[in-house]
Backbone as a chain_set.jsonl record, in Angstrom:
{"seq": "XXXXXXXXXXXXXXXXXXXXXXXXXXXXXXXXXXXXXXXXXXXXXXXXXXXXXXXXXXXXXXXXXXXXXXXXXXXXXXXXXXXXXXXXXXXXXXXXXXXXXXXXXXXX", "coords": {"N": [[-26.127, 5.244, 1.246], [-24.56, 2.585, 0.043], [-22.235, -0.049, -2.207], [-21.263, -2.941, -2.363], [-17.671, -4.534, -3.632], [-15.95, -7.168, -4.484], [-12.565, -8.647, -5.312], [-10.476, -10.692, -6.489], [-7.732, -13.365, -7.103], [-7.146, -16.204, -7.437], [-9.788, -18.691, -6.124], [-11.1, -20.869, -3.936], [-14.112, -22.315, -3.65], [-17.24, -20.932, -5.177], [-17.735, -17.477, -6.987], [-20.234, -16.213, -4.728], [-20.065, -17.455, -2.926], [-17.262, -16.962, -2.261], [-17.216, -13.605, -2.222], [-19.394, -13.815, 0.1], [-17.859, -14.795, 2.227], [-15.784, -12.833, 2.337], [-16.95, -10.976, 2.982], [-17.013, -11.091, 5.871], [-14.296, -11.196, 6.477], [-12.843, -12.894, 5.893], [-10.139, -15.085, 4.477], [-9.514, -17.373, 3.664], [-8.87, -19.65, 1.569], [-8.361, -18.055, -0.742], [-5.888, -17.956, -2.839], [-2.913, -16.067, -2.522], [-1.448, -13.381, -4.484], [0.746, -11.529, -6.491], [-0.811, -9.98, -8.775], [-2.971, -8.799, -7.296], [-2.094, -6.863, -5.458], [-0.557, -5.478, -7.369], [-2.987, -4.228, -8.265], [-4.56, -3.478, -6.575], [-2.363, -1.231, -5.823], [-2.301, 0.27, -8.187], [-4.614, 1.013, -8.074], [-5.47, 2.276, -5.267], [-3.638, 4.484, -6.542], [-4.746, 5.554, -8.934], [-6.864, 6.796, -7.562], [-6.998, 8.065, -4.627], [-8.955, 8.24, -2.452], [-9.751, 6.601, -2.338], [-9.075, 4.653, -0.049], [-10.096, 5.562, 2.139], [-12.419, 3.24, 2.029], [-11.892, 0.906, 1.206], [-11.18, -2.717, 1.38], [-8.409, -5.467, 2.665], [-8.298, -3.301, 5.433], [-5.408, -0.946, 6.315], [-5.235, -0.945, 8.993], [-6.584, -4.239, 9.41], [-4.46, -5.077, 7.725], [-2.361, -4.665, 9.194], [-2.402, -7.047, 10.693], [-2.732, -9.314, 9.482], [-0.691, -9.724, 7.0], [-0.41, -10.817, 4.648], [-2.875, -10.771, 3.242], [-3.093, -8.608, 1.803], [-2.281, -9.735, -0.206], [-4.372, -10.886, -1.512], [-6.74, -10.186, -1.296], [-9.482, -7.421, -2.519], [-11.748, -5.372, -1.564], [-14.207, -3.936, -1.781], [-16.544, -0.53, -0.633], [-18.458, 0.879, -2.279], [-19.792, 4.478, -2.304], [-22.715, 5.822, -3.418], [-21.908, 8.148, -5.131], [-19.303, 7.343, -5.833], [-19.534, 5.237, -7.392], [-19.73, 6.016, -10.243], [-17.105, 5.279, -10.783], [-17.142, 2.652, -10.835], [-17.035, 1.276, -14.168], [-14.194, 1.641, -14.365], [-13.153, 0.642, -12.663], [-13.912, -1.979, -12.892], [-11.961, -2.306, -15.792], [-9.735, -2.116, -14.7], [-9.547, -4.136, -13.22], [-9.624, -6.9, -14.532], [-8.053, -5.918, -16.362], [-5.077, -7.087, -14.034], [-6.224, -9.11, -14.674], [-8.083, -10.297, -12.551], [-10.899, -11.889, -10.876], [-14.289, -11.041, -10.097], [-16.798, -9.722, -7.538], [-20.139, -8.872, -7.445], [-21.927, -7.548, -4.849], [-24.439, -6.026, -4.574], [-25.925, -6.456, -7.53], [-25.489, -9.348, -7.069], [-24.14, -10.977, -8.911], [-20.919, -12.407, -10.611], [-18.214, -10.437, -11.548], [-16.417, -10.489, -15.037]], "CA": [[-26.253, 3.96, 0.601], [-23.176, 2.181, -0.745], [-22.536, -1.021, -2.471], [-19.989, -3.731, -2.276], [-17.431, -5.33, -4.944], [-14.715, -7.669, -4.142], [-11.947, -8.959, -6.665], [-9.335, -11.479, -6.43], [-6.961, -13.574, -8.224], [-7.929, -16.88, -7.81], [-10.237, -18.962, -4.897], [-11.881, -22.172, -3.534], [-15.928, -22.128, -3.837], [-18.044, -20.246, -6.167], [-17.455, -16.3, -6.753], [-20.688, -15.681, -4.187], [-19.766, -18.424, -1.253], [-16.001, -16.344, -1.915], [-17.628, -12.674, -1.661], [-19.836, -13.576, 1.43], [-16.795, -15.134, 3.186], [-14.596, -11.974, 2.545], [-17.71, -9.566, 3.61], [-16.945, -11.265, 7.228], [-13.305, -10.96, 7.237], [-12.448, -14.498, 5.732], [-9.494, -14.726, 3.196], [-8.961, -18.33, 3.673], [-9.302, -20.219, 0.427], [-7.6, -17.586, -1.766], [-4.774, -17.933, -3.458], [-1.984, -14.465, -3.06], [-1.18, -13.208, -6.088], [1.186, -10.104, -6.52], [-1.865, -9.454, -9.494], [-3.645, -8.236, -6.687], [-1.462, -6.014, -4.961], [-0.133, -4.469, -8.233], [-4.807, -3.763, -8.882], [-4.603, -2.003, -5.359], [-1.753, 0.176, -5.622], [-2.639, 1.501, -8.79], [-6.437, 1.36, -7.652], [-5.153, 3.627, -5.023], [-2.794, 5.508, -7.362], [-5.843, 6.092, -9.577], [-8.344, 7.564, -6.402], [-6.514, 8.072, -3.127], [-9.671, 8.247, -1.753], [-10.739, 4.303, -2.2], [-8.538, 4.044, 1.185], [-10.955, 4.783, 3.301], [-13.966, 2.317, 1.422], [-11.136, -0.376, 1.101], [-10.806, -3.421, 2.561], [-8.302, -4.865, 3.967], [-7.801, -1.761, 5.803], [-4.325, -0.74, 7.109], [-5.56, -1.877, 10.193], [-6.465, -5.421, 8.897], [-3.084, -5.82, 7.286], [-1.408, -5.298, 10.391], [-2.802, -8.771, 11.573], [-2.706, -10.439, 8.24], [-0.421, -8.646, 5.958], [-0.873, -11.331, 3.565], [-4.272, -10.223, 3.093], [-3.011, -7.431, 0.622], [-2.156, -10.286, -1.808], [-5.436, -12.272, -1.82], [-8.256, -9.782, -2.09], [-9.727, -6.277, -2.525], [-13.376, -5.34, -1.168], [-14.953, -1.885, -2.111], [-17.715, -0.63, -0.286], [-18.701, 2.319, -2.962], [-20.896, 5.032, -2.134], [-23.663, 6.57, -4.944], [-21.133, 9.029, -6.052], [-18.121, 6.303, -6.48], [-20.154, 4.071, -8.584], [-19.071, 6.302, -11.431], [-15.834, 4.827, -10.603], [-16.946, 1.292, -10.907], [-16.457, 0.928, -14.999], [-12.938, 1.933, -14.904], [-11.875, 0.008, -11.43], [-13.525, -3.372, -13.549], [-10.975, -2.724, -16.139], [-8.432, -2.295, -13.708], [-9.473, -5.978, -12.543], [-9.769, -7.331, -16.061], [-6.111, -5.897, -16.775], [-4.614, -7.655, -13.922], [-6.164, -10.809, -14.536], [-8.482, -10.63, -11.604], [-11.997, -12.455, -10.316], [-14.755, -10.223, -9.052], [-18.341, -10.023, -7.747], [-20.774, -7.3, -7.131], [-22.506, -7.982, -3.879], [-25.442, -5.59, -5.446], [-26.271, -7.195, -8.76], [-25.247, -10.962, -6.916], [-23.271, -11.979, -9.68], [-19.67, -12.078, -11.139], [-17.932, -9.69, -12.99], [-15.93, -10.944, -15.483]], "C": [[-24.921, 3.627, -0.064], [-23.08, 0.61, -1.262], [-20.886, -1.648, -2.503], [-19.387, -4.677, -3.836], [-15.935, -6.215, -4.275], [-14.027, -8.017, -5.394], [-10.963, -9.916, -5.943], [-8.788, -12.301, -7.309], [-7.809, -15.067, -8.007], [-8.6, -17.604, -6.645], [-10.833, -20.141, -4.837], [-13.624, -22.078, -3.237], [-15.987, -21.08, -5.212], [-17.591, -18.762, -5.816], [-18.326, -15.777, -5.604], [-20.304, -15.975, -2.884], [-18.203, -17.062, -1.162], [-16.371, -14.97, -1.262], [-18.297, -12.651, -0.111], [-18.682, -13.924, 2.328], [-15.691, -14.194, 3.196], [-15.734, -10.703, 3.117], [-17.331, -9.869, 4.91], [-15.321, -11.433, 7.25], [-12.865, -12.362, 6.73], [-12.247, -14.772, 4.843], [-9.351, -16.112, 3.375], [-9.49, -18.978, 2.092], [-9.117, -19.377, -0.807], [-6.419, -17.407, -1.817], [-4.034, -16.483, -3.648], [-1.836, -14.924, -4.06], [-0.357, -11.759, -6.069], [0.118, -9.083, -7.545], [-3.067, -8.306, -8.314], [-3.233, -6.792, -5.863], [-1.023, -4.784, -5.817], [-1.957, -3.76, -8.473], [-4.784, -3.055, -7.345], [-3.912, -1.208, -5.012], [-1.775, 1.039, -6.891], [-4.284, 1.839, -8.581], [-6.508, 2.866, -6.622], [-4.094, 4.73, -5.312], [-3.834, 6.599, -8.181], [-6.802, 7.787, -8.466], [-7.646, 7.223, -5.039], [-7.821, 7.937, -2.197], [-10.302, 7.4, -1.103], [-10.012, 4.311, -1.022], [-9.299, 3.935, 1.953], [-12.25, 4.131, 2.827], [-12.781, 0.947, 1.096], [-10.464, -1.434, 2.209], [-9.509, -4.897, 1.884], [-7.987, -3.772, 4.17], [-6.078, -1.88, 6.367], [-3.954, -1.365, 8.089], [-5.01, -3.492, 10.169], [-4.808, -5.638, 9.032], [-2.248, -5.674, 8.006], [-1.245, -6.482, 11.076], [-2.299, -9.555, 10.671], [-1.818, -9.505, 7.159], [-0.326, -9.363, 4.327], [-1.772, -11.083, 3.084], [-4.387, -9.652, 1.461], [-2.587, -8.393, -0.955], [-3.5, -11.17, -2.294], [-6.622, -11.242, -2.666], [-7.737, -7.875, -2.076], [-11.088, -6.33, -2.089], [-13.467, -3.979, -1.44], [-15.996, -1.842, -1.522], [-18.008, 0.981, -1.057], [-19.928, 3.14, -2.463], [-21.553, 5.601, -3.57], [-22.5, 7.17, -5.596], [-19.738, 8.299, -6.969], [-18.631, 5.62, -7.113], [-19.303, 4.864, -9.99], [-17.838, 5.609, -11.903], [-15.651, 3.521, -11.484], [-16.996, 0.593, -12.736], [-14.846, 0.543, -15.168], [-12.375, 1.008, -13.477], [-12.091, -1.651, -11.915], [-12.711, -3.525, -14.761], [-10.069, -2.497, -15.771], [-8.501, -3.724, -13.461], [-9.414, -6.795, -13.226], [-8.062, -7.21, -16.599], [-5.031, -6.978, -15.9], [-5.267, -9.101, -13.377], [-7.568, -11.252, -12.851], [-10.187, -11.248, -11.38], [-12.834, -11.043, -9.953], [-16.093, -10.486, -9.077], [-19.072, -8.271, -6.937], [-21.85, -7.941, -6.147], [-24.137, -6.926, -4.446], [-26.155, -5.886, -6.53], [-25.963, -8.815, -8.119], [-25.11, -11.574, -8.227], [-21.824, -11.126, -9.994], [-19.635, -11.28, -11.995], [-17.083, -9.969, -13.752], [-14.982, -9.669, -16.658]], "O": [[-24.299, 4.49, -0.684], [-23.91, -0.11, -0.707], [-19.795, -1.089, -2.613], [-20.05, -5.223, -4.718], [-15.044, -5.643, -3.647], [-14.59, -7.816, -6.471], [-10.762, -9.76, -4.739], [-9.218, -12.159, -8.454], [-8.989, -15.127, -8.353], [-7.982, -17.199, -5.661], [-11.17, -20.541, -5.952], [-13.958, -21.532, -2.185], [-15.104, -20.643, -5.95], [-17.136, -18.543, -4.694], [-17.743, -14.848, -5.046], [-20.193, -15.192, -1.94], [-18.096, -16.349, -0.164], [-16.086, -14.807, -0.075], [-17.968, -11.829, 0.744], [-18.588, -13.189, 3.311], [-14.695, -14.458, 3.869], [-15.323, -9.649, 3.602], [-17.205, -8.798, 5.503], [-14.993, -11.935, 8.325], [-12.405, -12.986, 7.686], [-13.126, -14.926, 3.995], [-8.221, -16.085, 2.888], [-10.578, -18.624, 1.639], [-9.591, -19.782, -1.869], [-5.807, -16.761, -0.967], [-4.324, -15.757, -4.599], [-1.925, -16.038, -4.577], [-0.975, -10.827, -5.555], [0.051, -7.863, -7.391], [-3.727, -7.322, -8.646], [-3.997, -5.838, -5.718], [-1.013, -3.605, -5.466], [-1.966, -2.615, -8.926], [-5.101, -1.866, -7.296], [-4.229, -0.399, -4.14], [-1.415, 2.216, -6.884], [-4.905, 2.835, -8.953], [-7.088, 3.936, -6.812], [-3.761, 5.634, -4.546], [-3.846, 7.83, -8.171], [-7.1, 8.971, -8.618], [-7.8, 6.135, -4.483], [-7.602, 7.458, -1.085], [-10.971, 7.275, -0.077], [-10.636, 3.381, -0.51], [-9.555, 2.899, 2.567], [-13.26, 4.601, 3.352], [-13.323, -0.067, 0.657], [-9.749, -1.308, 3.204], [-9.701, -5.305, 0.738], [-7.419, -3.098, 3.311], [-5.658, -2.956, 6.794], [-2.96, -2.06, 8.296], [-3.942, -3.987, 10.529], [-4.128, -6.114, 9.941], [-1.222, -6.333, 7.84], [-0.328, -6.874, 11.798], [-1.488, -10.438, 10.95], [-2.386, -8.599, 6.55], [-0.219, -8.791, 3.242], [-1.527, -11.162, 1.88], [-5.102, -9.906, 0.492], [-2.566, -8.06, -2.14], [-3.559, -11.94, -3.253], [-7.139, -11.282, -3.782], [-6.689, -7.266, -1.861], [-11.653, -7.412, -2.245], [-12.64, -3.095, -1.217], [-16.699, -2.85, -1.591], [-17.798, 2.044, -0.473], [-20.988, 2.561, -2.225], [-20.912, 5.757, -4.609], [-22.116, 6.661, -6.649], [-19.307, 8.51, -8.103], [-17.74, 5.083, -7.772], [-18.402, 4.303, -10.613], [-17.551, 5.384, -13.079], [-14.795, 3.213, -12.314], [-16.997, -0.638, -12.749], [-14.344, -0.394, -15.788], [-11.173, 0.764, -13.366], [-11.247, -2.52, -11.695], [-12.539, -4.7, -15.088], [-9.168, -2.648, -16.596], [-7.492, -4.427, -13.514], [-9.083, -7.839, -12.663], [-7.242, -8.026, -17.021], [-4.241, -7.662, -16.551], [-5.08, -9.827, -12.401], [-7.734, -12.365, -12.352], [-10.806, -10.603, -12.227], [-12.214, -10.049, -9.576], [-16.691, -11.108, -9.954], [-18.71, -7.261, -6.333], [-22.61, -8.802, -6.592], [-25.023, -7.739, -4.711], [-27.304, -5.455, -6.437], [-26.321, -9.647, -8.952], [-25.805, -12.509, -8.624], [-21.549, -9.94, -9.816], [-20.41, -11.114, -12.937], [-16.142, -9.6, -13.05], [-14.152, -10.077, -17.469]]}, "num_chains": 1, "name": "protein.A"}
């Protein structure tokens, strides 16, 4: 079982219309931000491990390498939840948007 969280800096629609349109791969309507990039390299500075539960992937950002400035997606498993206090004030520090596809609402 695992649960999803996205974050970003800032976007066009509501935080849920934004989350469902980045669960399918669809960054259009957010705004890069280097805020985002600096929340995923210490995200994976923090936990090397978020690489493989993070999206975009490597992959991804070979297509789009803009990508890495718009969003973040987590797909946490049970045990990474512990995680998920300390990665929303990571997102809180730099300034960032987020929603918890599990609870269906924002985190602020």
């Amino acid at each position: 079982m695992s649960s999803d969280f996205s974050f970003w800096k800032q976007g066009v629609g509501d935080p849920e219309e934004i989350f469902d349109r980045l669960a399918e791969g669809d960054a259009s309507g957010l705004t890069p931000s280097d805020d985002v990039m600096r929340f995923r390299e210490e995200l994976l500075g923090l936990w090397p491990e978020m690489k493989d539960v993070l999206e975009p992937s490597d992959f991804d950002l070979e297509e789009s390498p803009e990508d890495a400035l718009k969003y973040v997606l987590l797909t946490l498993s049970v045990r990474q939840l512990d995680y998920l206090p300390q990665v929303i004030e990571l997102a809180k520090k730099h300034g960032l948007c987020g929603f918890s596809g599990v609870a269906g609402e924002p985190m602020r």
